[in-house]
C-alpha positions in Angstrom: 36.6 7.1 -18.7 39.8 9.0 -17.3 38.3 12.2 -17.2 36.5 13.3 -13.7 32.7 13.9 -15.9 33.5 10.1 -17.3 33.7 9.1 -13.6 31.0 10.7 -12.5 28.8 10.0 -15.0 29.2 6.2 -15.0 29.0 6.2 -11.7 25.5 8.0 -11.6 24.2 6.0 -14.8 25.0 2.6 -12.8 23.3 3.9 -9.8 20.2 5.1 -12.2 20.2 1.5 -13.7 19.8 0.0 -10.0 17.6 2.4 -8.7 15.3 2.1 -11.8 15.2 -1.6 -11.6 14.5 -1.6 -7.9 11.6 0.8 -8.6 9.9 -1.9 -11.0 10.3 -5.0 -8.6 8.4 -2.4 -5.9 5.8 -1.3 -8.6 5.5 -5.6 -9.0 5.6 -6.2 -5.1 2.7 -3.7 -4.9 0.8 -5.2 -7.3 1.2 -8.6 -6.4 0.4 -7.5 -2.6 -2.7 -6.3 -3.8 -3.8 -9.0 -5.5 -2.9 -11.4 -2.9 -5.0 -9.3 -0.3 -8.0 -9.9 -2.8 -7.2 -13.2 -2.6 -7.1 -13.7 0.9 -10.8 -11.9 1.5 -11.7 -14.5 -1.3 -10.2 -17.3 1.5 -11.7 -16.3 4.3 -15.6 -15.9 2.4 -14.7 -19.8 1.6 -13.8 -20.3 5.0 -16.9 -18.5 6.9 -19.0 -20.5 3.7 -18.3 -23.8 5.1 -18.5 -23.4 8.7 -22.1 -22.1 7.9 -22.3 -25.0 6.5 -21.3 -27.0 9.0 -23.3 -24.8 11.7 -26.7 -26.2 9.6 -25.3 -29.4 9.1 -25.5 -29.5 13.0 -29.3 -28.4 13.0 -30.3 -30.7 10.6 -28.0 -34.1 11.9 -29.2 -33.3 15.2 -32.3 -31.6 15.3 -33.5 -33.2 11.8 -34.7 -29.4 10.4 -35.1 -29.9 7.0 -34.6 -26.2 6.5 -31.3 -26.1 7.7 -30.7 -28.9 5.2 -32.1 -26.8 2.6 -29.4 -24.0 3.6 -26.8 -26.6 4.3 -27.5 -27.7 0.3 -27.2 -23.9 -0.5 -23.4 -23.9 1.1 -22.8 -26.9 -0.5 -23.3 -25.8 -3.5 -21.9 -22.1 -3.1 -18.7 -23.7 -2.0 -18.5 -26.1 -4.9 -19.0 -23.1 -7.2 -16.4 -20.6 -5.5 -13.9 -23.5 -5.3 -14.1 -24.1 -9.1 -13.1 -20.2 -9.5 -10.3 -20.1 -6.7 -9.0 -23.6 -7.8 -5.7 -22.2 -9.6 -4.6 -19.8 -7.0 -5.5 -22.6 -4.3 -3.6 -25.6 -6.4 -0.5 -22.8 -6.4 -0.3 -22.7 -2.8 -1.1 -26.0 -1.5 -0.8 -28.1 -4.3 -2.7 -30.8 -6.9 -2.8 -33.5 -4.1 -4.0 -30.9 -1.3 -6.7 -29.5 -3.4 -8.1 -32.3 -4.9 -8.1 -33.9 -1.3 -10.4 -30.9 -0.6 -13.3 -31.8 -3.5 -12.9 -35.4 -2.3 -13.7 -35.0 0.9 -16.7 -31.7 -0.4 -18.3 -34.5 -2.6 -18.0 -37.7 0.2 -19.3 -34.6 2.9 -22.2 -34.6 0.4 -22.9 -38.1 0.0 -22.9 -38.9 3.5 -24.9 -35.8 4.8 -27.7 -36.8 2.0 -27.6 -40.6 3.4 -28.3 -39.5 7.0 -31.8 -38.7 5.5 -32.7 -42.9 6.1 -33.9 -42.0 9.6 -35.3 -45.6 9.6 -31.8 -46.7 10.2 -30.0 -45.2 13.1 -27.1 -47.3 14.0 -25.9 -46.6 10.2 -27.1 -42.9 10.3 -24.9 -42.6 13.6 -22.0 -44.2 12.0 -22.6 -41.4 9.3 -23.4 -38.7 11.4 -19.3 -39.0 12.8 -18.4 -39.5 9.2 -20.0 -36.4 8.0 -18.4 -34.6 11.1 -14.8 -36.5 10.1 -15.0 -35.0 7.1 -16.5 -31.0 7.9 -14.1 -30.7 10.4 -11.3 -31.7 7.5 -12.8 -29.1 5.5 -12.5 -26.6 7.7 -8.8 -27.5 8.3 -8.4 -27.4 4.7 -9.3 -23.6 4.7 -7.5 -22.8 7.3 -4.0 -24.0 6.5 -4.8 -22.3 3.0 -5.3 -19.4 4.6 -1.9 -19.2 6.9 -0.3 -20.2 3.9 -1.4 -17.2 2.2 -0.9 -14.4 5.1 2.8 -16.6 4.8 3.2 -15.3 1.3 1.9 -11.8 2.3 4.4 -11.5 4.6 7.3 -12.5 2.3 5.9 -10.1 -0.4 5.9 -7.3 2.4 9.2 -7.6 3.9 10.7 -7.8 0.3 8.6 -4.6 -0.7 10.4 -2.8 2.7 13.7 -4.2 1.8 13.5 -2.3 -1.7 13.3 1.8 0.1 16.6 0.7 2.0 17.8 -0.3 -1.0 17.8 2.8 -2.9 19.0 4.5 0.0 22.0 2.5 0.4 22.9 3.3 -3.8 22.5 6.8 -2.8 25.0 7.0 0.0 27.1 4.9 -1.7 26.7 7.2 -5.1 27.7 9.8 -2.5 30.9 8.2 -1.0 32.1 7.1 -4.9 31.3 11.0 -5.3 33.6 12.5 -3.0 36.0 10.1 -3.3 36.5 11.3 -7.1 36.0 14.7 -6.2 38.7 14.4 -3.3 41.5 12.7 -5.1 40.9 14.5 -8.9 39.9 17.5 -7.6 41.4 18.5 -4.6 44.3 16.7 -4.9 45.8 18.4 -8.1 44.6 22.2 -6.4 46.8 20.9 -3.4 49.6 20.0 -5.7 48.8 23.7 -7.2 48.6 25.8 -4.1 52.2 23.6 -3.2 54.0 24.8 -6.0 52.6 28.5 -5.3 54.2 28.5 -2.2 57.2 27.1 -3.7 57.9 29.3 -6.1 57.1 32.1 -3.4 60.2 30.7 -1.5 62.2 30.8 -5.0 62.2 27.3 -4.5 62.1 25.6 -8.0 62.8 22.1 -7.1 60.3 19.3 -9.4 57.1 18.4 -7.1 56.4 14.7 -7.6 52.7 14.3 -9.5 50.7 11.4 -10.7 51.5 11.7 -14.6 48.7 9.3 -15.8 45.6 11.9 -14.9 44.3 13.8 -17.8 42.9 16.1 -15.3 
């Protein structure tokens, strides 16, 4: 690898090698963006699921429509169902405890939302009625922080898929600077020497010019 097209050449194939590998982390970022934009719609339909649920839950604990109980029941279930499909991208971001905090306080939401039925008892069905509030209102914090915590990933997945353009950019100056530097010292340093010894010999002047021995070129 003395010669100048050695040089050059390995050179270029090490910037080829980078510039190929950072092309197939962007391909990856791109298609993990996209699927974590899918994901995040997904988030935010569980989200606006349970605070219809909780917007008939208030119809029915307060205004006793059985309607809105049958649509409540709907949600209920809806959420159950979509939460079974979600449940390994959810346990990735928040965790075993976090998620199975979530279908504990789903399935006590249901219990005690079902109990509040016993109208024939009201100091227990108001107990139940803040219960069942306690524990909406921890669903719906429940979605929520899933849902940051996802845009958070987003993010991270964005700025690295930015990151990877500069990067190629910066391989291609510096292919560029490696470039001329070869160029400048094997190249135009040995036509220097040359036109030296032209004018030398022009002034009958045959004294030995001082060269760097070791270059093939």
């Amino acid at each position: 690898m003395k010669t100048i097209r050695g040089k050059i050449i390995f050179f270029f194939l090490i910037c080829l090698a980078f510039i190929s590998l950072l092309t197939a982390l962007y391909y990856e970022n791109t298609f993990s963006l996209r699927k974590e934009l899918y994901m995040i719609e997904r988030f935010d339909d569980l989200l606006n699921d349970v605070l219809e649920l909780r917007r008939y839950e208030k119809n029915f604990v307060y205004y006793r429509d059985l309607s809105s109980l049958r649509e409540g029941t709907f949600y209920l279930a809806k959420i159950d169902r979509d939460f079974k499909i979600l449940h390994d991208d959810i346990q990735d971001i928040v965790g075993s405890d976090e998620s199975g905090r979530f279908l504990e306080n789903l399935a006590e939401y249901r219990r005690v939302l079902e109990a509040i039925m016993d109208i024939r008892k009201p100091e227990i069905a108001r107990r139940q009625v803040d219960m069942v509030r306690t524990r909406g209102k921890s669903l719906i914090d429940f979605t929520q922080k899933l849902i940051q915590a996802k845009r958070q990933r987003i993010e991270g997945t964005l700025k690295r898929a930015l990151t990877i353009p500069l990067a190629v950019m910066g391989i291609f100056i510096v292919l560029i600077l490696v470039i001329f530097r070869i160029v400048n010292r094997d190249i135009l340093g040995p036509l220097k020497l040359v036109k030296i010894a032209i004018e030398e010999v022009a002034k009958e002047t045959f004294t030995p010019i001082h060269y760097d021995t070791e270059k093939q070129d």
